[in-house]
mmCIF file as gemmi writes it, N, C-alpha and C atoms, coordinates in Angstrom:
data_model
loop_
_atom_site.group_PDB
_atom_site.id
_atom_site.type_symbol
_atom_site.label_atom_id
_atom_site.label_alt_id
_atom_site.label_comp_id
_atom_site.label_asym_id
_atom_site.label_entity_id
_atom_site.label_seq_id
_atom_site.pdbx_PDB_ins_code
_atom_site.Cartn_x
_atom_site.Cartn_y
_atom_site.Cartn_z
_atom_site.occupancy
_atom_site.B_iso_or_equiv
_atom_site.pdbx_formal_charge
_atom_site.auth_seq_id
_atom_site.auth_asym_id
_atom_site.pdbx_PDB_model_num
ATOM 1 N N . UNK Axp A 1 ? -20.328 -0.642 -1.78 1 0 ? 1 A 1
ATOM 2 C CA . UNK Axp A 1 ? -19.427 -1.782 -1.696 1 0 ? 1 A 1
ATOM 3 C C . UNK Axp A 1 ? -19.556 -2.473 -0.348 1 0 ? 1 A 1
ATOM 4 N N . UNK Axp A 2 ? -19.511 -1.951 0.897 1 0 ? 2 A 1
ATOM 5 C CA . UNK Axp A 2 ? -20.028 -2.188 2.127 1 0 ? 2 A 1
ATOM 6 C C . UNK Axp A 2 ? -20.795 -3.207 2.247 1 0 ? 2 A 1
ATOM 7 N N . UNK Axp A 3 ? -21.836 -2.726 1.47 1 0 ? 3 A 1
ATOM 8 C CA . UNK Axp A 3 ? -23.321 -3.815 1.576 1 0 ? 3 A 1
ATOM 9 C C . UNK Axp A 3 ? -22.766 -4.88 0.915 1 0 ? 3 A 1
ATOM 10 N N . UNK Axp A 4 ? -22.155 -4.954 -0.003 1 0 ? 4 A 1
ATOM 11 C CA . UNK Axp A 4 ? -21.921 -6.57 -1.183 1 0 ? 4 A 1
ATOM 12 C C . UNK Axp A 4 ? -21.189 -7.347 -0.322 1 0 ? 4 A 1
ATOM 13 N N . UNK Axp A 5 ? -20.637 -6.786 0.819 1 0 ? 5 A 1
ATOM 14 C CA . UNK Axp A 5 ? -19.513 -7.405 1.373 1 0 ? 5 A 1
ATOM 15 C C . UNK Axp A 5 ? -18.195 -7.561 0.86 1 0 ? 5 A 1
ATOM 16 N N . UNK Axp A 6 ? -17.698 -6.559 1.078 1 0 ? 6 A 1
ATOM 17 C CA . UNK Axp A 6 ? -16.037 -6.444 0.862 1 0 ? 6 A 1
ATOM 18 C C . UNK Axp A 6 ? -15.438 -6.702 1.207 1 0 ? 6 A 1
ATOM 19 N N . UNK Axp A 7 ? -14.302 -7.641 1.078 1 0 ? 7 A 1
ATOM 20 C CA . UNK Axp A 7 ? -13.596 -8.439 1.53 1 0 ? 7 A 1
ATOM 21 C C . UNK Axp A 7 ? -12.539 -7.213 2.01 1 0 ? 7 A 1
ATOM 22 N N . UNK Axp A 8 ? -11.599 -6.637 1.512 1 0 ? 8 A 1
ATOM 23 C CA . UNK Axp A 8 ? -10.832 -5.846 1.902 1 0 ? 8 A 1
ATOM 24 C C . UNK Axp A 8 ? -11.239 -4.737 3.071 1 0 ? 8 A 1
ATOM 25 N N . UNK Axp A 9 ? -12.927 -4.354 3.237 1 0 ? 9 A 1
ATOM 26 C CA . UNK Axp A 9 ? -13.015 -4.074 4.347 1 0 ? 9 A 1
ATOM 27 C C . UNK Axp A 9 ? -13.372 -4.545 5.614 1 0 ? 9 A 1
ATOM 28 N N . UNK Axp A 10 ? -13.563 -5.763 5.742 1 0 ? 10 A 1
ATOM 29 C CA . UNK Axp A 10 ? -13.575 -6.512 6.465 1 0 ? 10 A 1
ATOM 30 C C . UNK Axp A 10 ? -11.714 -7.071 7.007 1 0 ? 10 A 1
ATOM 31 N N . UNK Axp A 11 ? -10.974 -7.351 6.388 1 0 ? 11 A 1
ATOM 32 C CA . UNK Axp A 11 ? -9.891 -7.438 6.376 1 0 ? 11 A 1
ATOM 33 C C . UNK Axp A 11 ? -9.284 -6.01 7.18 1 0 ? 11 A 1
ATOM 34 N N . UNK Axp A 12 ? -9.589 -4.914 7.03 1 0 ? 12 A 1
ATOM 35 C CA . UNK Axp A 12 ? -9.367 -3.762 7.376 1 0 ? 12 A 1
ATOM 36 C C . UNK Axp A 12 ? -9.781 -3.809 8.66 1 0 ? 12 A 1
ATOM 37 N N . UNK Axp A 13 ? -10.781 -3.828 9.267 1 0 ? 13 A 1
ATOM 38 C CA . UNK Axp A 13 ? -11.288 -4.126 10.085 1 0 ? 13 A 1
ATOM 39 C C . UNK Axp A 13 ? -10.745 -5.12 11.184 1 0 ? 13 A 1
ATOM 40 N N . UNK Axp A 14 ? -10.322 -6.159 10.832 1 0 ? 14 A 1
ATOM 41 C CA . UNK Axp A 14 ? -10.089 -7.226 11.349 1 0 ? 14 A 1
ATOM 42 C C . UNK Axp A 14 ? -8.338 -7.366 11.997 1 0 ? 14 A 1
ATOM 43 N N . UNK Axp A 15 ? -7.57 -6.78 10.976 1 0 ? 15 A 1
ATOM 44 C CA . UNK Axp A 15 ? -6.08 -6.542 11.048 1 0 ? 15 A 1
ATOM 45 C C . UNK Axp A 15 ? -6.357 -4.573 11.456 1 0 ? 15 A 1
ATOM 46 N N . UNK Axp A 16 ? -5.574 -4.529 12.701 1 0 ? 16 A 1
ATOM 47 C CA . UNK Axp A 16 ? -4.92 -3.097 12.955 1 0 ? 16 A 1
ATOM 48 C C . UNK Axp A 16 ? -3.54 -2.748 12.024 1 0 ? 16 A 1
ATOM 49 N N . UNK Axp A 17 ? -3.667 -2.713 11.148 1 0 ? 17 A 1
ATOM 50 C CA . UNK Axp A 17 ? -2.081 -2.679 10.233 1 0 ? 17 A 1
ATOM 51 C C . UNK Axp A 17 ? -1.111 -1.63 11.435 1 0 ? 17 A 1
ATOM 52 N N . UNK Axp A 18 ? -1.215 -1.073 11.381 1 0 ? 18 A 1
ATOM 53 C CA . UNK Axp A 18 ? -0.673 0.23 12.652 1 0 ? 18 A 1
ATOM 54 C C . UNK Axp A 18 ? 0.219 -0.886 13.421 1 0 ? 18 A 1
ATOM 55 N N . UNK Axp A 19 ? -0.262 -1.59 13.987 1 0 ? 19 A 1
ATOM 56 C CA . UNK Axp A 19 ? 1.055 -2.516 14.891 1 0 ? 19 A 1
ATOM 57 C C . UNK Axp A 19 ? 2.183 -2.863 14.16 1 0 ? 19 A 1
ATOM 58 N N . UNK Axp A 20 ? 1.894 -2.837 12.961 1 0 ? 20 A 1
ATOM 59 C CA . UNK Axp A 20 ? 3.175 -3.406 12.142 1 0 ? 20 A 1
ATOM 60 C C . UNK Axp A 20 ? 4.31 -1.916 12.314 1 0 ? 20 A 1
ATOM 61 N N . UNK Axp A 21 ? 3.318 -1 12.137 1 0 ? 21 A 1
ATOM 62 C CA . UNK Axp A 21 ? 4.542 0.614 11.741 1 0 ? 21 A 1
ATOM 63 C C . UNK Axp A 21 ? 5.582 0.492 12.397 1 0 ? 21 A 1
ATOM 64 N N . UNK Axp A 22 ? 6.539 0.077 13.723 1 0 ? 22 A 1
ATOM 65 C CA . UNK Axp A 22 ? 7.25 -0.058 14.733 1 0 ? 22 A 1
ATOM 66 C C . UNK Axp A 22 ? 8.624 -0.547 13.856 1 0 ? 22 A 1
ATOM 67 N N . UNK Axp A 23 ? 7.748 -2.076 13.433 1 0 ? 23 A 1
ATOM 68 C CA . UNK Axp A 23 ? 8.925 -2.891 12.763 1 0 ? 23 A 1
ATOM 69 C C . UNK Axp A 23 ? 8.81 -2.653 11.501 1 0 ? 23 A 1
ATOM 70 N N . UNK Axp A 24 ? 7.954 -1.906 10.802 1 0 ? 24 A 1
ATOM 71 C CA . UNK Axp A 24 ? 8.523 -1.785 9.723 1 0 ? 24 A 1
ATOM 72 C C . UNK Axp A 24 ? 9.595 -0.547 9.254 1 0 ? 24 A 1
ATOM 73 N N . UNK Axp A 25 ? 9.639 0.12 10.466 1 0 ? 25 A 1
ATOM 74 C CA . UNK Axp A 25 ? 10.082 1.953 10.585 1 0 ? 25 A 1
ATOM 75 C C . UNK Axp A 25 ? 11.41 0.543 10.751 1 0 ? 25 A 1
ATOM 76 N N . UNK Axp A 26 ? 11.846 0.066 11.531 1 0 ? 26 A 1
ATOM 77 C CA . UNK Axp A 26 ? 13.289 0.273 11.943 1 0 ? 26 A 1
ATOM 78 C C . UNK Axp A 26 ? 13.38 -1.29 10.808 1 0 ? 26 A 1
ATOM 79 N N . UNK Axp A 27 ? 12.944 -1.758 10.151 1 0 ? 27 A 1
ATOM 80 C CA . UNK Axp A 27 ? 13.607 -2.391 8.9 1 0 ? 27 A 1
ATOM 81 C C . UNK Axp A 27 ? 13.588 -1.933 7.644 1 0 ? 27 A 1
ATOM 82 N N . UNK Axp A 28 ? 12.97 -0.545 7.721 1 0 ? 28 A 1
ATOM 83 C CA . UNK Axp A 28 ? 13.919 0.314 6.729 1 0 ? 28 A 1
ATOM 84 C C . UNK Axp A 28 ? 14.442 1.151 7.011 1 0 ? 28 A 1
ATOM 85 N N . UNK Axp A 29 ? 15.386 1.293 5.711 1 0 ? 29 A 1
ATOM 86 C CA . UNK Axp A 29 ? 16.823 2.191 6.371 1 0 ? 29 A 1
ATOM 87 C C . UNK Axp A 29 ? 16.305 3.609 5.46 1 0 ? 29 A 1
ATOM 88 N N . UNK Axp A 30 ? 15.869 4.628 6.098 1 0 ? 30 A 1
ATOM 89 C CA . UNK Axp A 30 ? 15.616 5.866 5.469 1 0 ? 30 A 1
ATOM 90 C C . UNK Axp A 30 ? 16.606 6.842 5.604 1 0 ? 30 A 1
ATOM 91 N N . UNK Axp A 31 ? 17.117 7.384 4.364 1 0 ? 31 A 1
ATOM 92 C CA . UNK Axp A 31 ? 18.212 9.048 4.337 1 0 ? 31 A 1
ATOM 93 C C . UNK Axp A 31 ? 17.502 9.982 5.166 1 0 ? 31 A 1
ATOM 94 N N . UNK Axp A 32 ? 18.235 10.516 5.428 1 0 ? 32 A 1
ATOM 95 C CA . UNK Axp A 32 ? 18.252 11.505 6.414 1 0 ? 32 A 1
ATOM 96 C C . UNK Axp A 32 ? 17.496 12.857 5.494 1 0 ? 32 A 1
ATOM 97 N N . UNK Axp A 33 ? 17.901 12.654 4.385 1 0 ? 33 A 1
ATOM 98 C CA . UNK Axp A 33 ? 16.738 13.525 3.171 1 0 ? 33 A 1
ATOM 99 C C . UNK Axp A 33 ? 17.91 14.837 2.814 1 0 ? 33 A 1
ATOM 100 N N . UNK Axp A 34 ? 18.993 14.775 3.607 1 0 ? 34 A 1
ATOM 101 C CA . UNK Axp A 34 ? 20.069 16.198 3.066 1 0 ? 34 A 1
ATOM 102 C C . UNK Axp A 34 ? 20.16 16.182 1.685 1 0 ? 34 A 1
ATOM 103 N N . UNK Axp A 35 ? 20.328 15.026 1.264 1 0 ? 35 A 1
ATOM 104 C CA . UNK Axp A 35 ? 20.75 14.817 -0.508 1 0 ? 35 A 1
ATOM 105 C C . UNK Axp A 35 ? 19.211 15.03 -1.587 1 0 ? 35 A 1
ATOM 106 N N . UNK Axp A 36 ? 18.443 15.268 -0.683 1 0 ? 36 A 1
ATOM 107 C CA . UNK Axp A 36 ? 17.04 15.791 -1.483 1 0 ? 36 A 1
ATOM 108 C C . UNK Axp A 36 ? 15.923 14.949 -1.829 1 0 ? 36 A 1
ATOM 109 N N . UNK Axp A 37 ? 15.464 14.888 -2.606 1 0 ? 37 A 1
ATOM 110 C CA . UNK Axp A 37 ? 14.638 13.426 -3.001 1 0 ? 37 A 1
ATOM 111 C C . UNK Axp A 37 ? 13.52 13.106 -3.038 1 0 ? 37 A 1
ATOM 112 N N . UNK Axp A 38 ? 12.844 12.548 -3.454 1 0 ? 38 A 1
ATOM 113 C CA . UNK Axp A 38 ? 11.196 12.241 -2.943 1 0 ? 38 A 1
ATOM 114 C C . UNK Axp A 38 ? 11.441 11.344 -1.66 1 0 ? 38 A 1
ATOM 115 N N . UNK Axp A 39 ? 10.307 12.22 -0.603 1 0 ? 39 A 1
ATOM 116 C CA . UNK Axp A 39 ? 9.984 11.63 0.266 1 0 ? 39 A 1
ATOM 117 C C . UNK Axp A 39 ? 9.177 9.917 -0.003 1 0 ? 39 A 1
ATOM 118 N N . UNK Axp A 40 ? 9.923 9.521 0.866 1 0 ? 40 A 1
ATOM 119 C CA . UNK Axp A 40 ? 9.026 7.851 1.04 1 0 ? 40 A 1
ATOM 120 C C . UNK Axp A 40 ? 7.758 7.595 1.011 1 0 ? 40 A 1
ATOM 121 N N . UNK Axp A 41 ? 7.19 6.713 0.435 1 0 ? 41 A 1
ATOM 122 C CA . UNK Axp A 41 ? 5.686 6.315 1.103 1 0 ? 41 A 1
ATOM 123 C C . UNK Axp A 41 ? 5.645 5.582 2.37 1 0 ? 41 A 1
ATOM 124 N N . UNK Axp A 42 ? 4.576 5.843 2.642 1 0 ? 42 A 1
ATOM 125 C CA . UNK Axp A 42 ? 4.394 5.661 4.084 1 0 ? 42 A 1
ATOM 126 C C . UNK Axp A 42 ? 4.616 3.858 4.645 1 0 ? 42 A 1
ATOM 127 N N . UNK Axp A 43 ? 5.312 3.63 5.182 1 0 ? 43 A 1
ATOM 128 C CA . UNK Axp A 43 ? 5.655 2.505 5.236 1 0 ? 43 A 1
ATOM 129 C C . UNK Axp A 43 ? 4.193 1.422 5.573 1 0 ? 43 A 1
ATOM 130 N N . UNK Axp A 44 ? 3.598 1.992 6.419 1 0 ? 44 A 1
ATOM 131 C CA . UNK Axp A 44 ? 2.26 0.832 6.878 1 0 ? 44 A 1
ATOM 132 C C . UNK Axp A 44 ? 1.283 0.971 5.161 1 0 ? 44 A 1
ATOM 133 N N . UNK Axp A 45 ? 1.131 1.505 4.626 1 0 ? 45 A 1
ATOM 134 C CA . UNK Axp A 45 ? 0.448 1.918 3.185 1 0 ? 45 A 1
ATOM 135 C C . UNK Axp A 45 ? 1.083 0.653 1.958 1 0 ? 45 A 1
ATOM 136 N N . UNK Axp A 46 ? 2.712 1.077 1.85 1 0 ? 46 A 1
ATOM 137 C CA . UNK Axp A 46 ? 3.295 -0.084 1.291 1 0 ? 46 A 1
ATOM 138 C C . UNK Axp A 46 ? 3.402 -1.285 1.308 1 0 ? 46 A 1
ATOM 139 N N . UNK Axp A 47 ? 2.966 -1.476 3.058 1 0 ? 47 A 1
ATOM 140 C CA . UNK Axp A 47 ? 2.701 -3.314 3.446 1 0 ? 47 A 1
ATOM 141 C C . UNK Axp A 47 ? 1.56 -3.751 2.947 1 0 ? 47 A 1
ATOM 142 N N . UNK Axp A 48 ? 0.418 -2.442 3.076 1 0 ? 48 A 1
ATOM 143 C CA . UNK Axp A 48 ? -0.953 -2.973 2.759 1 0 ? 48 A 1
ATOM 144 C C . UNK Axp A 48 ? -0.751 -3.452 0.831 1 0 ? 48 A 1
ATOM 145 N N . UNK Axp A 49 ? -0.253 -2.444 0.392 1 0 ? 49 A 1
ATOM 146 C CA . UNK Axp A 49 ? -0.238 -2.442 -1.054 1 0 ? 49 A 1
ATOM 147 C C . UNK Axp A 49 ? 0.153 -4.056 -1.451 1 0 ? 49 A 1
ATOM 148 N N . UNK Axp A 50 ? 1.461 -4.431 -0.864 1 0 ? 50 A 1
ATOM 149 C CA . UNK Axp A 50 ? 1.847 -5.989 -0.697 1 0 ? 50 A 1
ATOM 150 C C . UNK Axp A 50 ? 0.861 -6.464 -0.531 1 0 ? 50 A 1
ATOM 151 N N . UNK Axp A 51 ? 0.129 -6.441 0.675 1 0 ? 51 A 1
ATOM 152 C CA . UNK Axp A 51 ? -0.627 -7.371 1.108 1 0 ? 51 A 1
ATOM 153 C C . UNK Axp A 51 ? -1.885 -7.779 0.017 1 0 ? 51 A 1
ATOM 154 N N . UNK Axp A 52 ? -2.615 -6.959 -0.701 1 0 ? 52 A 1
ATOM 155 C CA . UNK Axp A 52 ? -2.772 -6.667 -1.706 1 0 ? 52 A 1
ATOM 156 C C . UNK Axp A 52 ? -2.21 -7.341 -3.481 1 0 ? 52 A 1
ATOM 157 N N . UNK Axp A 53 ? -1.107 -7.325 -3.34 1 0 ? 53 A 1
ATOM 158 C CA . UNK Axp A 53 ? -0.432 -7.841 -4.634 1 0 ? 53 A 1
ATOM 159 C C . UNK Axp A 53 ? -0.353 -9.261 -4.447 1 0 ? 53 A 1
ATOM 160 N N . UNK Axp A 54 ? 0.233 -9.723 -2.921 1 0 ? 54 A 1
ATOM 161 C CA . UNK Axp A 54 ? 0.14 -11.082 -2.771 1 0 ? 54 A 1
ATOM 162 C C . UNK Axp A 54 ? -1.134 -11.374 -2.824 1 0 ? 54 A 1
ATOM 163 N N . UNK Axp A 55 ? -2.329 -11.255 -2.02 1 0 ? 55 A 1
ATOM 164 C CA . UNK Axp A 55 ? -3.532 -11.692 -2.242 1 0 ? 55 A 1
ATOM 165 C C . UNK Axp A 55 ? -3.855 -11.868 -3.385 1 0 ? 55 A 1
ATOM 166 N N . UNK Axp A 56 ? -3.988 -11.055 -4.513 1 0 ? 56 A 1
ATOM 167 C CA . UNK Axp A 56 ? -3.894 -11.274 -5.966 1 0 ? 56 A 1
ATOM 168 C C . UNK Axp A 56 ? -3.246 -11.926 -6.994 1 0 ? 56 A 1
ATOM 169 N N . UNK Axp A 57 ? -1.908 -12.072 -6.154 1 0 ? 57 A 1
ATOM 170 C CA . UNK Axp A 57 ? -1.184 -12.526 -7.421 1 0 ? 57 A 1
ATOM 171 C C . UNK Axp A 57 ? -1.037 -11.854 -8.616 1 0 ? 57 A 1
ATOM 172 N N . UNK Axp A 58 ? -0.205 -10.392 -8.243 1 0 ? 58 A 1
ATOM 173 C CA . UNK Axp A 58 ? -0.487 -9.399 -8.749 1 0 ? 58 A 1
ATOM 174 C C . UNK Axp A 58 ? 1.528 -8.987 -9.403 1 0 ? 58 A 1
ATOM 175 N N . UNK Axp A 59 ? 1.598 -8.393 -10.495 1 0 ? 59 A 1
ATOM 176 C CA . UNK Axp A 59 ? 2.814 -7.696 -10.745 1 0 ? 59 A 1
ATOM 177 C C . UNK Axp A 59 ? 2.835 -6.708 -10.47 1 0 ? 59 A 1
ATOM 178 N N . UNK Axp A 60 ? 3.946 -6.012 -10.383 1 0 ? 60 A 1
ATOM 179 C CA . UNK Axp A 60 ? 4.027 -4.921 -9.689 1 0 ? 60 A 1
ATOM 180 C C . UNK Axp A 60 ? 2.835 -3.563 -10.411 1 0 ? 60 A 1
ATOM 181 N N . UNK Axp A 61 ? 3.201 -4.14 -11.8 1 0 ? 61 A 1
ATOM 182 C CA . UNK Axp A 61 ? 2.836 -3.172 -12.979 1 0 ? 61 A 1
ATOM 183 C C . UNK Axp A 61 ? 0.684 -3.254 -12.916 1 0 ? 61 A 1
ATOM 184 N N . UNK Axp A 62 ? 0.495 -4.569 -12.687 1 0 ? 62 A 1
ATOM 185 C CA . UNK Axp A 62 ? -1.159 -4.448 -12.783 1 0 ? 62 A 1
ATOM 186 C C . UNK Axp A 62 ? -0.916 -4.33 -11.134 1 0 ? 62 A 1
ATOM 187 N N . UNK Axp A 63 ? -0.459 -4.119 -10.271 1 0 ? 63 A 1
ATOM 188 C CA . UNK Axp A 63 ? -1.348 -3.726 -8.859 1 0 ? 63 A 1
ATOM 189 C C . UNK Axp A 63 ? -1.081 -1.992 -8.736 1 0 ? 63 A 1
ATOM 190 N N . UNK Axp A 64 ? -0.353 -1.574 -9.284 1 0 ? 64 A 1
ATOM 191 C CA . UNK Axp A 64 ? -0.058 -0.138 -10.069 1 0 ? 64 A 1
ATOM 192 C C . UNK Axp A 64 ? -1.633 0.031 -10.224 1 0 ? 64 A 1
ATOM 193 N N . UNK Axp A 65 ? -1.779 -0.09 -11.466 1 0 ? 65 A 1
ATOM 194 C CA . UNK Axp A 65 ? -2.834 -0.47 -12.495 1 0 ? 65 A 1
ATOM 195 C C . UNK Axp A 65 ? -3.962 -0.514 -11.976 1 0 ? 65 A 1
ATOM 196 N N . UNK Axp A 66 ? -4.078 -1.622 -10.616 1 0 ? 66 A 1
ATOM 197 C CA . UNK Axp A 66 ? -5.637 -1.896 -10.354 1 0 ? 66 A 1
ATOM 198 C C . UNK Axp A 66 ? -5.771 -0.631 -8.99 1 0 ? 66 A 1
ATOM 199 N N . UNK Axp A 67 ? -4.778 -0.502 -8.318 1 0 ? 67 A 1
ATOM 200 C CA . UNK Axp A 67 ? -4.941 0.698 -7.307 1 0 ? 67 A 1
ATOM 201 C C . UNK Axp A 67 ? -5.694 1.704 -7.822 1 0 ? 67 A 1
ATOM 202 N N . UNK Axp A 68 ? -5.254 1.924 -9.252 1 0 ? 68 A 1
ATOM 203 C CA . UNK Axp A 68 ? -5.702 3.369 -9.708 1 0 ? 68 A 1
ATOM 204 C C . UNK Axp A 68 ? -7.312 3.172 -10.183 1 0 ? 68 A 1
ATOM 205 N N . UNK Axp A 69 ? -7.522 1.897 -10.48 1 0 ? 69 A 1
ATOM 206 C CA . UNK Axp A 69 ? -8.722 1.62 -11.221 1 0 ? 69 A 1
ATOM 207 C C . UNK Axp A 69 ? -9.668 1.487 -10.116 1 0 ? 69 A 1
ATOM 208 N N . UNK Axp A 70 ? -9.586 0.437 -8.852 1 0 ? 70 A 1
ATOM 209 C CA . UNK Axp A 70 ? -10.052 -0.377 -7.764 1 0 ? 70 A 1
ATOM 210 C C . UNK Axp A 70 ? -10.381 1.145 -6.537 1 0 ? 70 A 1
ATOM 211 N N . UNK Axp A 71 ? -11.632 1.423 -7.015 1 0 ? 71 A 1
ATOM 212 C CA . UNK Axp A 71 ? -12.361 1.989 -5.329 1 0 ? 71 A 1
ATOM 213 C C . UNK Axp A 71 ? -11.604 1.473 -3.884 1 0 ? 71 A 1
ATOM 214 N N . UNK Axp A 72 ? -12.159 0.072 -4.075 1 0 ? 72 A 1
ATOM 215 C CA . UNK Axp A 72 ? -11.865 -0.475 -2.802 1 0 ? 72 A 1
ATOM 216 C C . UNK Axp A 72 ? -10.604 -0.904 -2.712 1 0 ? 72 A 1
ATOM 217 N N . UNK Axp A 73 ? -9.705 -1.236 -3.419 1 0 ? 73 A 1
ATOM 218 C CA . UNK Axp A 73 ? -8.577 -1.055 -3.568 1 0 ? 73 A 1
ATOM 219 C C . UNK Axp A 73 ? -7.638 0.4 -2.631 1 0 ? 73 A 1
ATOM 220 N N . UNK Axp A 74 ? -8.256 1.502 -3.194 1 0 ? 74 A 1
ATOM 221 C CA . UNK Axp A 74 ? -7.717 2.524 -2.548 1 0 ? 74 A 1
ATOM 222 C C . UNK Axp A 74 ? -8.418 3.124 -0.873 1 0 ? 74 A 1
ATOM 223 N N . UNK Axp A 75 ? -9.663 2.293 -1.333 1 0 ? 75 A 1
ATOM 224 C CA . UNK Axp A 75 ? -10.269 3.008 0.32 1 0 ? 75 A 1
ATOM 225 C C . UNK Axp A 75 ? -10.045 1.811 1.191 1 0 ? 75 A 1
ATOM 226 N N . UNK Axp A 76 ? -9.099 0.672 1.259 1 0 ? 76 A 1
ATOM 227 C CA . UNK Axp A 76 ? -8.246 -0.238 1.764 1 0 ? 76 A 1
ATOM 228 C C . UNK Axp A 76 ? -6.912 0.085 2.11 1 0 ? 76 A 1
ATOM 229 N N . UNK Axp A 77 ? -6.327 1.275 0.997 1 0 ? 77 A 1
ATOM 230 C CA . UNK Axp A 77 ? -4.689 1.248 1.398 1 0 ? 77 A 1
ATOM 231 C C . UNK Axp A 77 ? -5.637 3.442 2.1 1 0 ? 77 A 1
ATOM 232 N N . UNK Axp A 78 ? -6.709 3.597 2.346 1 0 ? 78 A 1
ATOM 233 C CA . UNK Axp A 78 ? -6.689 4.587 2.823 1 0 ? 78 A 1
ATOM 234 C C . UNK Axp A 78 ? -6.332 6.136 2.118 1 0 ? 78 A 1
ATOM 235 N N . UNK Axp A 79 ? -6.36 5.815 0.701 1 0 ? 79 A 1
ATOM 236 C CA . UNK Axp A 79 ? -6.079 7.015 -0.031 1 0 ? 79 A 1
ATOM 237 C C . UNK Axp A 79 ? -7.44 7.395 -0.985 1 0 ? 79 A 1
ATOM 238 N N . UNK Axp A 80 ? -7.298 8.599 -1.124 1 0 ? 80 A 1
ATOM 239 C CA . UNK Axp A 80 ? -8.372 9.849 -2.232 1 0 ? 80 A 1
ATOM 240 C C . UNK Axp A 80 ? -7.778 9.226 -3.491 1 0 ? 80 A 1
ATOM 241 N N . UNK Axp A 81 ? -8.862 9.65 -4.191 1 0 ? 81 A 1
ATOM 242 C CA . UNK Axp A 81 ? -8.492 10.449 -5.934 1 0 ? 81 A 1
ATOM 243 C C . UNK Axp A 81 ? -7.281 10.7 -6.487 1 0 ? 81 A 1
ATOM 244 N N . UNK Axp A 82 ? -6.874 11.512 -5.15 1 0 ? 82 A 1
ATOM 245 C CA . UNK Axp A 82 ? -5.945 12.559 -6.014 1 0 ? 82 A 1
ATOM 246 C C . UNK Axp A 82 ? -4.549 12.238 -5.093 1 0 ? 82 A 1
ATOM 247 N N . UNK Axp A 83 ? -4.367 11.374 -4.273 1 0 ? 83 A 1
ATOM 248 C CA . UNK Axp A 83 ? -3.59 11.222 -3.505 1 0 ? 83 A 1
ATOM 249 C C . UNK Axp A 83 ? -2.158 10.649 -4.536 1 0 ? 83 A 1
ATOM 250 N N . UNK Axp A 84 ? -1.129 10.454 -4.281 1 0 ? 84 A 1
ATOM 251 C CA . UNK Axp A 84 ? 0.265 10.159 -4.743 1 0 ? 84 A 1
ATOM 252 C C . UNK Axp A 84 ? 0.008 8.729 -4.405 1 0 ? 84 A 1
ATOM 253 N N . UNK Axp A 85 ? 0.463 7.738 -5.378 1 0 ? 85 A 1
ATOM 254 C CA . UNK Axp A 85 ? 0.855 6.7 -5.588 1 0 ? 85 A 1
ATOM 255 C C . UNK Axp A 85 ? 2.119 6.312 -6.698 1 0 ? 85 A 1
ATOM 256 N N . UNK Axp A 86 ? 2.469 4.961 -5.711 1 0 ? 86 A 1
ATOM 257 C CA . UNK Axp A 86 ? 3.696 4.605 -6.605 1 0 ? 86 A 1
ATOM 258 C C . UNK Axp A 86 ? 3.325 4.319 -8.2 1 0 ? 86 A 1
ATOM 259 N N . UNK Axp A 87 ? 4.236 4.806 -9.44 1 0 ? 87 A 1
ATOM 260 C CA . UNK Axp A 87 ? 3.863 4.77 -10.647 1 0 ? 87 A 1
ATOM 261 C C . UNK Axp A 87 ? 4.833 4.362 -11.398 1 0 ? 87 A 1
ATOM 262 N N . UNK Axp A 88 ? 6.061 4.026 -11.109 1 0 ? 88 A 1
ATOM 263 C CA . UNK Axp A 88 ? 6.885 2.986 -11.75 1 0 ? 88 A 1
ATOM 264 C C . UNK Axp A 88 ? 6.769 1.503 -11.144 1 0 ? 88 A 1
ATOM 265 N N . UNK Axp A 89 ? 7.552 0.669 -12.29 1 0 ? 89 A 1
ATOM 266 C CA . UNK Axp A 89 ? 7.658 -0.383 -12.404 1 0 ? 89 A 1
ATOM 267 C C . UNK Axp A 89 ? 8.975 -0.979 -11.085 1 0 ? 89 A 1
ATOM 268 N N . UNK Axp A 90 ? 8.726 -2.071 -10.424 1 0 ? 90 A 1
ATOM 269 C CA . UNK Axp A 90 ? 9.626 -1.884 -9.732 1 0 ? 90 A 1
ATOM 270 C C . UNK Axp A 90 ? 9.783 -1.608 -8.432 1 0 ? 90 A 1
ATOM 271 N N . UNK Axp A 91 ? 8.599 -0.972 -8.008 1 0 ? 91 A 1
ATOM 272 C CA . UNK Axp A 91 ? 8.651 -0.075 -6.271 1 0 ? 91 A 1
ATOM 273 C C . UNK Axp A 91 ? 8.173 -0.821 -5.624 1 0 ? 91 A 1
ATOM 274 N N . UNK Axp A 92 ? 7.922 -1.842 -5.866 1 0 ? 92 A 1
ATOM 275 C CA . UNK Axp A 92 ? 7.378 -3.115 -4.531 1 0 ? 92 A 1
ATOM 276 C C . UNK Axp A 92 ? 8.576 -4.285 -4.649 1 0 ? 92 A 1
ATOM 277 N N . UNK Axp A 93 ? 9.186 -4.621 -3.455 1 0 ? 93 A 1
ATOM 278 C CA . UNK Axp A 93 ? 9.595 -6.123 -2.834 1 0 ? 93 A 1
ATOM 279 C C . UNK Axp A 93 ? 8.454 -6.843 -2.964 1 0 ? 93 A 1
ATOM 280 N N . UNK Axp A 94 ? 9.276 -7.81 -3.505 1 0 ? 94 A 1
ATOM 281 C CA . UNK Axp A 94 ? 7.766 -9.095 -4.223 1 0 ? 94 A 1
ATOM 282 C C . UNK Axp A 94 ? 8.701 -9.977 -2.597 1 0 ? 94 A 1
ATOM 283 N N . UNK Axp A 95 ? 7.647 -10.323 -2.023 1 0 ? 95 A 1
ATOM 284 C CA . UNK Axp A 95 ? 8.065 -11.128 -0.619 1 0 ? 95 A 1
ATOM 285 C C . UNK Axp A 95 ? 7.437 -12.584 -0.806 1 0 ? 95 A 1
């Protein structure tokens, strides 16, 4: 994919997403986790995923969909095979 020129890794490249983690940690409000729960996804992962759905013009349900399908898709938001992703309908702020 490299060689064809990938847009998403070039984009990767180009944006440090990491500067965002700061402000995105303190504009969400996370439990303290006493009441149990699934842990959060990682907040800089979820911006990319956005970043992602907006670029596409994507519903929540096909960027679901294409994460799982899309190589570069996932070696963009930085995840394996076998890694945990969001799988309901619903888990993204459409911004």
């Amino acid at each position: 994919m490299s060689g064809l020129g990938d847009q998403l890794e070039a984009f990767s490249r180009t944006v440090n997403f990491e500067v965002f983690r700061p402000d995105l940690e303190q504009a969400l409000v996370y439990s303290d986790g006493s009441k149990g729960g699934r842990p959060p996804f990682d907040p800089v992962l979820m911006f990319k995923v956005l970043e992602i759905q907006t670029l596409n013009n994507l519903s929540d349900e096909r960027t679901v969909y294409l994460i799982n399908d899309y190589l570069s898709f996932m070696r963009f938001l930085g995840l394996g095979l076998s890694d945990r992703l969001p799988k309901q309908s619903g888990c993204f702020v459409n911004a």
